[in-house]
FIZAPA-724194 format. One line per field, with one value per residue (C-alpha): residue in one letter; x, y, z. Coordinates in Angstrom, 1 decimal. Layout:
N
rest <- (a | ...)
u <- (X | ...)
v <- (Y | ...)
w <- (Z | ...)
END
This chain:
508
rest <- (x | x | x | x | x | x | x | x | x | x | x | x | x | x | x | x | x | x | x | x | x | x | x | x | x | x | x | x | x | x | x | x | x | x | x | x | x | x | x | x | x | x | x | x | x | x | x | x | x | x | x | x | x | x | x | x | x | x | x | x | x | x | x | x | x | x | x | x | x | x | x | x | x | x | x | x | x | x | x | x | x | x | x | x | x | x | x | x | x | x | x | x | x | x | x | x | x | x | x | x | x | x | x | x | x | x | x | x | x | x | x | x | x | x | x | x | x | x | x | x | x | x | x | x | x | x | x | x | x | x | x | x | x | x | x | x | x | x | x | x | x | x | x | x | x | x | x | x | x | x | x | x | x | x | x | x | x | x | x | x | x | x | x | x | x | x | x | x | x | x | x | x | x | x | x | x | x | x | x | x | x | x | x | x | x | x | x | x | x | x | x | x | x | x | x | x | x | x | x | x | x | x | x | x | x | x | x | x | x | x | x | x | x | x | x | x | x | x | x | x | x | x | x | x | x | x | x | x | x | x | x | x | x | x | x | x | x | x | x | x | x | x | x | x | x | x | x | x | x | x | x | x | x | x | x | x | x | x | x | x | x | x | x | x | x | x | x | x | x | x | x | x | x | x | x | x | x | x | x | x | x | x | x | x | x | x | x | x | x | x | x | x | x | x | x | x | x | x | x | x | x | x | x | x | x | x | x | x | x | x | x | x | x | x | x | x | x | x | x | x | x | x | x | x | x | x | x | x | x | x | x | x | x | x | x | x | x | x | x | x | x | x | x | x | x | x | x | x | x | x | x | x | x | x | x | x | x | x | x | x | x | x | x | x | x | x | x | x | x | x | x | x | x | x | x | x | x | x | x | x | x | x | x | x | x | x | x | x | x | x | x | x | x | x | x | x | x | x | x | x | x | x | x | x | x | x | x | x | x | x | x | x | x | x | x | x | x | x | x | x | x | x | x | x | x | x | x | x | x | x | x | x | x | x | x | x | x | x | x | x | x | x | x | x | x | x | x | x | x | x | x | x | x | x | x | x | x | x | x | x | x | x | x | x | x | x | x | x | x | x | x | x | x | x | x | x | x | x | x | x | x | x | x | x | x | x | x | x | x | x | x | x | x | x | x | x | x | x | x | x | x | x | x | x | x | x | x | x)
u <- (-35.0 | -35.8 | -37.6 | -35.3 | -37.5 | -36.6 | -38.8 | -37.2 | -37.9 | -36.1 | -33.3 | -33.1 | -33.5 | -30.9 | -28.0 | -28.8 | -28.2 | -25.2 | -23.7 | -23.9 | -22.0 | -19.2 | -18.9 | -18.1 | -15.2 | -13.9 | -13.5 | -11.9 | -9.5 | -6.8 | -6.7 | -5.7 | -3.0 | -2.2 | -2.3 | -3.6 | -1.1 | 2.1 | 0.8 | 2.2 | 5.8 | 5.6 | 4.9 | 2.9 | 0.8 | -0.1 | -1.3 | -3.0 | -4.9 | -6.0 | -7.3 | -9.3 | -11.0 | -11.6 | -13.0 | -15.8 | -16.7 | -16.8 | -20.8 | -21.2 | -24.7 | -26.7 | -29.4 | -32.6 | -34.1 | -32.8 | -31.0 | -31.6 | -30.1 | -27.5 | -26.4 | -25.2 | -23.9 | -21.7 | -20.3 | -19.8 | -18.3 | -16.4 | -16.0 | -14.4 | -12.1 | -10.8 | -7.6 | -5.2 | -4.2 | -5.6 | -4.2 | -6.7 | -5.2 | -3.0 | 0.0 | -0.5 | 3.0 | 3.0 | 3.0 | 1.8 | -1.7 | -3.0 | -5.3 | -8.4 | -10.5 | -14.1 | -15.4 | -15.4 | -17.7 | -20.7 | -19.5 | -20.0 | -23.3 | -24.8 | -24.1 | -24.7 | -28.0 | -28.8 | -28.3 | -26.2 | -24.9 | -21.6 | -20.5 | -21.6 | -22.5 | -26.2 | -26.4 | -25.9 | -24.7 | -24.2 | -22.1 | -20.2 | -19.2 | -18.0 | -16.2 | -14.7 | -13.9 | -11.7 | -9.7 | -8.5 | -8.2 | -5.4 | -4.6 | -3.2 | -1.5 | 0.7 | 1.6 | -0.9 | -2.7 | -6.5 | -7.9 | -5.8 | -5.5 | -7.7 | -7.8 | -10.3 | -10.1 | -10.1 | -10.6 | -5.9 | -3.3 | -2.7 | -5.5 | -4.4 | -1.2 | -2.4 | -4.8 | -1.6 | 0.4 | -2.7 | -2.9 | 1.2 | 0.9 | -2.3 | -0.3 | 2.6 | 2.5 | 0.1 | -1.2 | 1.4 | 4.5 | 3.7 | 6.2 | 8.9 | 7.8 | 10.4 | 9.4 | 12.0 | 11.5 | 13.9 | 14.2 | 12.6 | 9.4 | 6.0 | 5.0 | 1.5 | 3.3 | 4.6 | 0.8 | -0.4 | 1.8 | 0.8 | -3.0 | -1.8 | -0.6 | 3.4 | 5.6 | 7.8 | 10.4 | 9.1 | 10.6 | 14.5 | 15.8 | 17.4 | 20.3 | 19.9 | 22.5 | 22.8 | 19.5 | 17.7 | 16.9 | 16.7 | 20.5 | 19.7 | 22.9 | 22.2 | 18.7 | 19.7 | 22.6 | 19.6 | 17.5 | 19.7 | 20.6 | 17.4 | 17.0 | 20.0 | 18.6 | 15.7 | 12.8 | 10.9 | 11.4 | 7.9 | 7.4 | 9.7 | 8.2 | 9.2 | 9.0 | 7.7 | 8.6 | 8.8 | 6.5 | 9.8 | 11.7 | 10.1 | 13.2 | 12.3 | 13.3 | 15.3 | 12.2 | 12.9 | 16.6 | 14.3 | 12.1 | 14.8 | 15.7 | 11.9 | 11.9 | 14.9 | 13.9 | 10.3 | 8.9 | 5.9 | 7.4 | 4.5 | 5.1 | 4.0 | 3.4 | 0.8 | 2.5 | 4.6 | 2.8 | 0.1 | 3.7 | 3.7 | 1.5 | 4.1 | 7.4 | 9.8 | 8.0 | 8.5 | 11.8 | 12.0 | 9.8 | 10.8 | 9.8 | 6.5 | 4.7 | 6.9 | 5.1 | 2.8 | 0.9 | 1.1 | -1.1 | -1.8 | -3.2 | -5.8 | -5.7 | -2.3 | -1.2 | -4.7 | -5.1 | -8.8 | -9.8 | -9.1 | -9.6 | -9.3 | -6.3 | -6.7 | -5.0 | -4.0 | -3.1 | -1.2 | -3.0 | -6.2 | -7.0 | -4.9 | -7.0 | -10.0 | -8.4 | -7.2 | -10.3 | -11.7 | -13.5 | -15.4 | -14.0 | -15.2 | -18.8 | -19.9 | -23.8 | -24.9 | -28.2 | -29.8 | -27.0 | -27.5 | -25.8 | -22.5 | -21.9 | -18.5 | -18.3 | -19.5 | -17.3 | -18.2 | -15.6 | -16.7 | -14.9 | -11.6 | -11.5 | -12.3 | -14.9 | -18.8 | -20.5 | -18.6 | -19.4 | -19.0 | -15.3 | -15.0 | -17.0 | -15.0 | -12.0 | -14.6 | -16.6 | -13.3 | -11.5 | -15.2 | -15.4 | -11.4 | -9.9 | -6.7 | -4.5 | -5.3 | -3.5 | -0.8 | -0.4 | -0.5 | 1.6 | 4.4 | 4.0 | 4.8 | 8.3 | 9.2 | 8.3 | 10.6 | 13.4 | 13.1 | 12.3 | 15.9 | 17.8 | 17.1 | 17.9 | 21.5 | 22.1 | 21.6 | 24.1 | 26.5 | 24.0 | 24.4 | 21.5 | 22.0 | 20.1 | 19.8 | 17.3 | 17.1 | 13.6 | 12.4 | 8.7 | 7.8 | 9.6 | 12.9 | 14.6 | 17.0 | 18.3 | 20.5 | 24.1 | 25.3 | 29.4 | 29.1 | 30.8 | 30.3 | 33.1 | 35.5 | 38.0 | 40.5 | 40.7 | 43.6 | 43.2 | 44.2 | 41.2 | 41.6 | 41.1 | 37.5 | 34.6 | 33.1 | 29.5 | 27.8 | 27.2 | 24.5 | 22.2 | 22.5 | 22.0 | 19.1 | 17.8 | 18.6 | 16.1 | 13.7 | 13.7 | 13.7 | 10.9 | 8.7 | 10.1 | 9.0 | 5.8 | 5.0 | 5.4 | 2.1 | 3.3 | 4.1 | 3.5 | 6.0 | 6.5 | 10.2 | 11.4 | 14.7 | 17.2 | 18.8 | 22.1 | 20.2 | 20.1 | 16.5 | 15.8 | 12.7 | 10.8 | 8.9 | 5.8 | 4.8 | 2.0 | -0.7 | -3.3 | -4.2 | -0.3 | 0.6 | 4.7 | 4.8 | 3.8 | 6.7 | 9.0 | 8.2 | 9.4 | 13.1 | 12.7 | 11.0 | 13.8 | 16.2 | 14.2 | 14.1 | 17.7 | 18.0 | 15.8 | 16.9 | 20.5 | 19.9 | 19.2 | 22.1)
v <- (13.2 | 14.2 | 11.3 | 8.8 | 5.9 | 6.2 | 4.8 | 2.4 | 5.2 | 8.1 | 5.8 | 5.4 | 8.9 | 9.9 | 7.3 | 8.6 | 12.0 | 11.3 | 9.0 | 12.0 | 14.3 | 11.6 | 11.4 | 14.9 | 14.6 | 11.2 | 12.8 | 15.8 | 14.6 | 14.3 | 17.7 | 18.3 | 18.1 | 14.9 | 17.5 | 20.9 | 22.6 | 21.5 | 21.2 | 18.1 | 19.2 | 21.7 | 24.9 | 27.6 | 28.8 | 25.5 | 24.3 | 28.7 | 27.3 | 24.0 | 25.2 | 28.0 | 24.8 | 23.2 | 26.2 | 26.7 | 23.8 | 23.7 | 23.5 | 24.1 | 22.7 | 19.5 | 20.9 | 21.1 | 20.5 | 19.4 | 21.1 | 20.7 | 17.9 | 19.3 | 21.5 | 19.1 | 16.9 | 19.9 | 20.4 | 16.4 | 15.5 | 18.8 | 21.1 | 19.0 | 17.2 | 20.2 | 20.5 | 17.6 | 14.6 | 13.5 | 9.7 | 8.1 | 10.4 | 8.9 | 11.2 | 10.0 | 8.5 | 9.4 | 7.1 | 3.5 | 3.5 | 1.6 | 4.3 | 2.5 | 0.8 | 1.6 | -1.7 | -1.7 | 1.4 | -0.5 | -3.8 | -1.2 | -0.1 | -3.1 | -4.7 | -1.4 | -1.1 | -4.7 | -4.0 | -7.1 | -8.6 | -10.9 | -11.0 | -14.7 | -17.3 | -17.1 | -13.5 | -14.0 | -17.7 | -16.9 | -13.5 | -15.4 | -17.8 | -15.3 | -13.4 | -17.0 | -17.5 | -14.3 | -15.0 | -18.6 | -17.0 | -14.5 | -17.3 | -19.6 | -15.7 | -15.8 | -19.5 | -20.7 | -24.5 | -23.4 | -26.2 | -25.3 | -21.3 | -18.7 | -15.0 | -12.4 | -8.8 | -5.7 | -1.9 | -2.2 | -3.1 | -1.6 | -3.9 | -6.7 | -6.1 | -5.7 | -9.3 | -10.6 | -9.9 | -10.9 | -14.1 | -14.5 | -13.3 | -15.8 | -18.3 | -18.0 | -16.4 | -16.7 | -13.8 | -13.4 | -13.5 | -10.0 | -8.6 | -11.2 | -11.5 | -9.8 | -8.7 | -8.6 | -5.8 | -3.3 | 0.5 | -0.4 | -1.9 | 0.1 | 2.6 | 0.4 | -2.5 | -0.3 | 0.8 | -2.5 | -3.9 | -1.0 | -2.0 | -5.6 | -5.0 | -5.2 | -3.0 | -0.7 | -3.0 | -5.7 | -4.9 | -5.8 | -3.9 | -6.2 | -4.7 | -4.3 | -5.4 | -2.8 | -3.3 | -2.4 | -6.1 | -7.7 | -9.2 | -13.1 | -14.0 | -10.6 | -11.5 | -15.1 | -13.5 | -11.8 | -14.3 | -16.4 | -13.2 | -12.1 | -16.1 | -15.9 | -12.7 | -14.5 | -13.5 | -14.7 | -14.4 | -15.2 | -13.0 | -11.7 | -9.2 | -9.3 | -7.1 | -8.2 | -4.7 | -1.7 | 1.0 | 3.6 | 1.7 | -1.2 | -3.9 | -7.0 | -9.6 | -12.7 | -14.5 | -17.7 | -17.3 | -15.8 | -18.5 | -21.4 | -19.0 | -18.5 | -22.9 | -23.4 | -21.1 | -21.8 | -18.1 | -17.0 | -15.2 | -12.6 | -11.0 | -7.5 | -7.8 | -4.8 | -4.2 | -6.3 | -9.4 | -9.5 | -9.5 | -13.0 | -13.3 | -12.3 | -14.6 | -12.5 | -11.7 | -15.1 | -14.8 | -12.3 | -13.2 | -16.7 | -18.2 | -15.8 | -19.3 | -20.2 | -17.4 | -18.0 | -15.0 | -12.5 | -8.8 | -7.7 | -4.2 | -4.7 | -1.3 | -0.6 | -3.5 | -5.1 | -1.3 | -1.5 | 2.0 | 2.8 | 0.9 | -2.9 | -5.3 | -9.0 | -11.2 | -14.2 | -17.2 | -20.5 | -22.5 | -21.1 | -22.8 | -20.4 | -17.5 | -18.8 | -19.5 | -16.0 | -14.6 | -17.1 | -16.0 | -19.4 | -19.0 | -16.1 | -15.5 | -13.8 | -13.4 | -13.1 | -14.7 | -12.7 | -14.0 | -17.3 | -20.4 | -20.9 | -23.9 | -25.1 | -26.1 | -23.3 | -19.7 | -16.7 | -13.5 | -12.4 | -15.1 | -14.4 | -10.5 | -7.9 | -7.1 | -8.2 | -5.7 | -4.9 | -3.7 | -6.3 | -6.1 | -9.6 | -8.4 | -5.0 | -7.6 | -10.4 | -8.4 | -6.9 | -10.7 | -12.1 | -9.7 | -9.4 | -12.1 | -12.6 | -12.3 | -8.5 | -8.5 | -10.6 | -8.5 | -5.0 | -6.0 | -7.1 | -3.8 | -2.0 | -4.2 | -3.9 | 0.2 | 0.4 | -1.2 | 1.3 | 4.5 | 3.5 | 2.8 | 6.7 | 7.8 | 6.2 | 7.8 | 11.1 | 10.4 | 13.1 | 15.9 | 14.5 | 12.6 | 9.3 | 6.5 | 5.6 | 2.2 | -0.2 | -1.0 | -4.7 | -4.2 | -0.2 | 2.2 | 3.6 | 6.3 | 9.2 | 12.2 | 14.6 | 15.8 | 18.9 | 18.3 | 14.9 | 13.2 | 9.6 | 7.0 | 6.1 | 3.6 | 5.5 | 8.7 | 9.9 | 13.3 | 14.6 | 14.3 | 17.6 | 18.9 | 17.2 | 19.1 | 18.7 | 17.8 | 20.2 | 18.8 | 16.5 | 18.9 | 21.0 | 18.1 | 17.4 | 21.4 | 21.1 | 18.0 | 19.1 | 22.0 | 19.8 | 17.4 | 20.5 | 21.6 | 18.3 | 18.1 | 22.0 | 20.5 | 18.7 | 15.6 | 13.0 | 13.7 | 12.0 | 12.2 | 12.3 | 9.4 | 9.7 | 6.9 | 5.4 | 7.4 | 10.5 | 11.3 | 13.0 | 10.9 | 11.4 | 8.2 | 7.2 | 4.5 | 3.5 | 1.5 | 3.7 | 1.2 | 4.6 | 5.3 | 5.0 | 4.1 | 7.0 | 9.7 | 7.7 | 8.0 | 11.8 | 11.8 | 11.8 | 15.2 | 16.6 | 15.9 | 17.3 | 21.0 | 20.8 | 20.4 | 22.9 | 25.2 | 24.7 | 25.1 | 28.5 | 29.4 | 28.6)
w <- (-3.4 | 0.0 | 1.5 | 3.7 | 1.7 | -1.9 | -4.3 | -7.1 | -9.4 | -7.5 | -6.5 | -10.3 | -11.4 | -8.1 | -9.5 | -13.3 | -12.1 | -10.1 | -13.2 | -15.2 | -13.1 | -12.4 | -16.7 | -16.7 | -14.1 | -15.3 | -18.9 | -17.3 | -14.6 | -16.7 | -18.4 | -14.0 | -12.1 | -10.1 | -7.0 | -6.7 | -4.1 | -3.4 | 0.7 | 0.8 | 0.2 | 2.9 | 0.5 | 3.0 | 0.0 | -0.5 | 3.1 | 3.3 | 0.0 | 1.3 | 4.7 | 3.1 | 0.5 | 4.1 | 5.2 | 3.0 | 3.4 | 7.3 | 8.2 | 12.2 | 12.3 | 10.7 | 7.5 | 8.9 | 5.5 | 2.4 | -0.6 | -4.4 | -6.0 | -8.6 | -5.8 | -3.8 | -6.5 | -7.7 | -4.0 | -3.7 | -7.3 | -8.3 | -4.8 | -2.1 | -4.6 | -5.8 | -3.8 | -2.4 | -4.8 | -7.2 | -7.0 | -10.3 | -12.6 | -15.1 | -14.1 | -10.4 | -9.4 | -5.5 | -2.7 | -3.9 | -5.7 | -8.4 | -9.7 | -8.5 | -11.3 | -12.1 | -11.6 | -7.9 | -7.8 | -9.5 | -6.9 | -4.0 | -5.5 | -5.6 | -2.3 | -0.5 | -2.3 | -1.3 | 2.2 | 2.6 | 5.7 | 5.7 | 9.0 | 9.2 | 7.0 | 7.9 | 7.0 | 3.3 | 2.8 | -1.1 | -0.5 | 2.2 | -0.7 | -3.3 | -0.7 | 0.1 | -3.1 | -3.6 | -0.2 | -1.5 | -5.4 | -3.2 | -1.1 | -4.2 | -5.8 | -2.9 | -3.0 | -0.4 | -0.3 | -0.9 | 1.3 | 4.1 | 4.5 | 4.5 | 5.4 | 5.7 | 3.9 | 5.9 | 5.2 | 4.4 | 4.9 | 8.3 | 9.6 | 8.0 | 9.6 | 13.0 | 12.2 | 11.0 | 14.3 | 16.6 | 15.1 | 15.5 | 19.4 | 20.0 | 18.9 | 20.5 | 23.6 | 26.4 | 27.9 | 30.9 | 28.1 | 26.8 | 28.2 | 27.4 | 23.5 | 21.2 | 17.2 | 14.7 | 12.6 | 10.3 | 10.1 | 6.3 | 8.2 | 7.8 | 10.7 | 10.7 | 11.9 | 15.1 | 15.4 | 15.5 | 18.2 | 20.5 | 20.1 | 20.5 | 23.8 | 23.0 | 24.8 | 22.9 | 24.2 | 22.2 | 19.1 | 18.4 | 14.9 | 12.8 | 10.5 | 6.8 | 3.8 | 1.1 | -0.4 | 2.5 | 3.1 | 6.3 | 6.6 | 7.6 | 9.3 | 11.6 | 12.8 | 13.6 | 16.1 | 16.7 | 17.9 | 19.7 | 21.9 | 22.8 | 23.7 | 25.9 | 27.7 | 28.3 | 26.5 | 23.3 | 19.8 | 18.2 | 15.7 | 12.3 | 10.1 | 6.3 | 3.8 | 0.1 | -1.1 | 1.2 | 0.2 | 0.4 | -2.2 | -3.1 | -0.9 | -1.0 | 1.6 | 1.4 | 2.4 | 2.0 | 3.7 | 6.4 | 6.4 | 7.0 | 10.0 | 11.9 | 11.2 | 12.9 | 15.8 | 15.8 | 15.1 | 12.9 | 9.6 | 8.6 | 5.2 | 4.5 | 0.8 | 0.6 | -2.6 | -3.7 | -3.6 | -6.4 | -8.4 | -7.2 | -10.2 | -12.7 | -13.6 | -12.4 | -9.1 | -8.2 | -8.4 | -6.5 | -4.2 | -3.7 | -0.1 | -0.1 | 0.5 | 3.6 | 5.3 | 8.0 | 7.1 | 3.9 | 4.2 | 0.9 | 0.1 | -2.8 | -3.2 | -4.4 | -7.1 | -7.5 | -8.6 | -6.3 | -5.1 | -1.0 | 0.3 | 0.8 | 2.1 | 3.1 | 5.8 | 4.2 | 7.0 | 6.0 | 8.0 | 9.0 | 12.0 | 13.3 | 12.4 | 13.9 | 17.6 | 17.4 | 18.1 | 19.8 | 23.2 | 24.1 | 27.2 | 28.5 | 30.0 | 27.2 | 26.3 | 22.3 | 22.8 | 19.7 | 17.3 | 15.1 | 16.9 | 14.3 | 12.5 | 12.5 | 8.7 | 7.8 | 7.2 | 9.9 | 9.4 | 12.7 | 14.1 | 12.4 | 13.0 | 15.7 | 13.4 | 13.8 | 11.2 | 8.0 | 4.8 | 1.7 | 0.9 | -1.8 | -4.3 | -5.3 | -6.6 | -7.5 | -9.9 | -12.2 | -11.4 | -13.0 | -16.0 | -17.0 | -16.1 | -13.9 | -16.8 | -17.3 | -13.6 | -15.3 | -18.1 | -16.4 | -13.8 | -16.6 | -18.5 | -15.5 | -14.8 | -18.6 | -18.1 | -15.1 | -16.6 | -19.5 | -17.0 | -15.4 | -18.0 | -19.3 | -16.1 | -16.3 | -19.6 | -17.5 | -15.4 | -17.3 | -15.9 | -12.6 | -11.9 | -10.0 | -9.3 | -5.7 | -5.4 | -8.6 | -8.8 | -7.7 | -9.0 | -10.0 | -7.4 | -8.1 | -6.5 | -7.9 | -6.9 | -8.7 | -7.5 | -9.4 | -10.2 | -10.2 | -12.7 | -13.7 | -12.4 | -15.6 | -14.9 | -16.9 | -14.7 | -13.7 | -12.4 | -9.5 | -7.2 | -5.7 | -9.1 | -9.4 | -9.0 | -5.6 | -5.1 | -1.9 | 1.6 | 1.8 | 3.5 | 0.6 | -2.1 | 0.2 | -0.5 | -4.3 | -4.7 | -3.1 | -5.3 | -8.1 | -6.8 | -6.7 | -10.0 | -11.9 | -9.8 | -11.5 | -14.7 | -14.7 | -16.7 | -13.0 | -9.5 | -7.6 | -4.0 | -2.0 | 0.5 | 2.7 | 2.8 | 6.4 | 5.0 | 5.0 | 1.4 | 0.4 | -2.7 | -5.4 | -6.0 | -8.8 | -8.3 | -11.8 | -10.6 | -11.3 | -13.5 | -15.6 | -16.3 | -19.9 | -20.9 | -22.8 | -19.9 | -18.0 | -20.4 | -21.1 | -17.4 | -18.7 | -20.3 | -17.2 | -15.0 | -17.9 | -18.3 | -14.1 | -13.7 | -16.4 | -14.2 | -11.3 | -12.1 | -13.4 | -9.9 | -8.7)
END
């Protein structure tokens, strides 16, 4: 396996051996933790255990010759996965990840093995087309008119984002407005969007934070007092960023109440739906996410509720003319002589992203889309809702141990924490309330969960990850998106949290 040229065969043999290796973990990753140290939570054995992984690992110079097959194999399939998270196993409730499904690995192998080349149409005029046909398959998810908008899928959602709010700046500001252009944003709003204004040339200045009702949504009323301010001072509103379900709790916007507000004023609305948009899918995603197809432009994350591995996301554009004069450079002296002239009719994702060479993103969600079916989306994406609505209910009835629910779920993120003393509200109580039990300071609360977020994450059942709320409160979080997660792991969740409170109250 050590020529540069493989032959059909040894590819063959190469693949065969590398499929049987991957069996063995895939059969095997469950009977392992979600994570294999608790580094992520800040635990100093955990980060001393991870360096020392990296550190056997750590090669100073290039091989000068090659090494035997199964060896390298073992160190690539089994070795260096070995410590961090885990995020396809089914206990895998961290962050926001769909598991990745097993599909898109064969997609990858075949267009990488064909050598393909997408950038324009002339490349590979057939792959052009099936990648075409997945960007207006999203485009009509999110509410979109097919013949008119298009997109084009990037390596996430942070580039879509940053596409997203280069195609708004194009489009409404001309190059000596920089300075004067204002983004409306909340504290709720992903840190990608703040990296993508930087590389878009927007001063930190740029960005006015609009305040949030009680769900954590962007209040309406307070971004059109907003608006007209800024306009008063003299600069330009062109650009309000939505939220179709935060990845900390899973808010949703009042996007269409948003909407009416960017018409009025004339501003583009972008709508970060990296994950909450495929729920556009579903019935009661719609309802919730009512005025998604008012958006000039919607980012979705394919890896995250499309449950695709990392990672893919897609720009999607209401109109896409627009997308195409964004990167237009026809007026600059610029020389390509030894690319293909480019027909106008015809689709080139060079010229709607920063991107010339790119690997074949479409067919990782056209191959599964082919074989299952949308409604296997449909259907998953439903379990999850009905899950949810189950996982919070249980946590209510624990609300005599002192656990308390801190977000209601929109799609599959809730947050809890627990407050020892607490005692449920009762409408009947008459005591005395300096003869209640009182609950610790917050920064103590904040101690006693994180104590119990390890505690639960020890348990090997879930791995759940922490978020902090504007208030302060250090919550735990629950994503039950995970395309691998089964109701009755979630549900087991309930009697984790009960032995971990039970635990971690002995302590103290």
């Amino acid at each position: 396996m050590d020529e540069l040229n493989l032959s059909p065969a040894n590819f063959q043999r190469l693949v065969e051996a590398t499929t049987k290796v991957l069996m063995q973990v895939l059969q095997n990753r469950d009977n392992l933790p979600s994570y294999s140290t608790d580094s992520t939570h800040d635990d100093a054995d955990g980060w001393k255990t991870a360096t020392e992984l990296a550190q056997t690992l750590k090669e100073d110079a290039p091989p000068e010759t090659g090494a035997a097959l199964d060896e390298v194999l073992d160190l690539l399939c089994n070795t260096a996965p070995s410590g961090g998270l885990r995020s396809s196993n089914s206990g895998y409730c961290a962050f926001v990840s769909g598991g990745g499904i097993l599909h898109t690995a064969v997609a990858d192998l075949v267009t990488t093995t064909l050598n393909l080349y997408c950038g324009f149409f002339k490349g590979s005029p057939g792959f052009v087309q099936l990648e075409s046909n997945v960007i207006s398959w999203l485009a009509q998810i999110v509410g979109y008119d097919p013949k008119t908008a298009f997109g084009n899928l990037t390596s996430g959602g942070s580039m879509a984002n940053f596409i997203g709010i280069l195609v708004a700046r194009r489009h409404h500001l001309t190059e000596y407005e920089l300075t004067q252009g204002v983004v409306m944003m909340t504290s709720q709003t992903h840190s990608c969007i703040a990296k993508g204004l930087m590389m878009a040339g927007l001063p930190q200045s740029s960005v006015c934070q609009v305040p949030m009702d009680s769900s954590l949504r962007m209040d309406p009323e307070e971004l059109e007092k907003n608006i007209v301010a800024q306009k008063e001072a003299g600069r330009k509103p062109f650009l309000v960023i939505a939220t179709g379900g935060t990845t900390s709790t899973g808010a949703v916007d009042d996007l269409r109440a948003l909407s009416n507000v960017c018409k009025r004023h004339g501003i583009w609305l972008h709508v970060d739906g990296a994950y909450g948009a495929p729920f556009n899918l579903t019935e009661r995603g719609k309802k919730i996410l009512d005025g998604l197809e008012e958006a000039d432009s919607v980012c979705v994350d394919l890896h995250k509720s499309f449950f695709l591995p990392g990672a893919t996301g897609v720009l999607l554009v209401k109109n896409r003319r627009h997308l195409r004069e964004a990167f237009t450079v026809d007026d600059l002296d610029v020389q390509t002589p030894y690319l293909p002239e480019f027909d106008s009719p015809t689709v080139n994702f060079c010229e709607m992203s920063p991107e010339l060479t790119r690997d074949v993103r479409g067919i990782r969600l056209w191959l599964p889309m082919k074989l299952c079916g949308l409604e296997k989306w449909r259907t998953a994406l439903d379990e999850r809702l009905d899950w949810m609505v189950e996982f919070v209910s249980g946590l209510r009835k624990m609300a005599n141990i002192g656990v308390e629910v801190c977000t209601d779920p929109n799609f599959t993120i809730a947050t809890f924490r627990y407050v020892p003393h607490a005692k449920p509200a009762r409408a009947d109580d008459r005591q005395d309330s300096c003869r209640q039990q009182q609950s610790p300071p917050l920064h103590r609360l904040n101690e006693i969960n994180h104590e119990l977020l390890k505690c639960i994450n020890r348990r090997n059942n879930v791995f759940l990850s922490p978020t902090s709320l504007p208030d302060g409160r250090f919550v735990l979080r629950m994503c039950a998106l995970n395309v691998r997660l089964t109701q009755a792991r979630l549900i087991a969740t309930h009697q984790d949290i009960r032995h971990s409170i039970a635990e971690i109250s002995d302590h103290h």
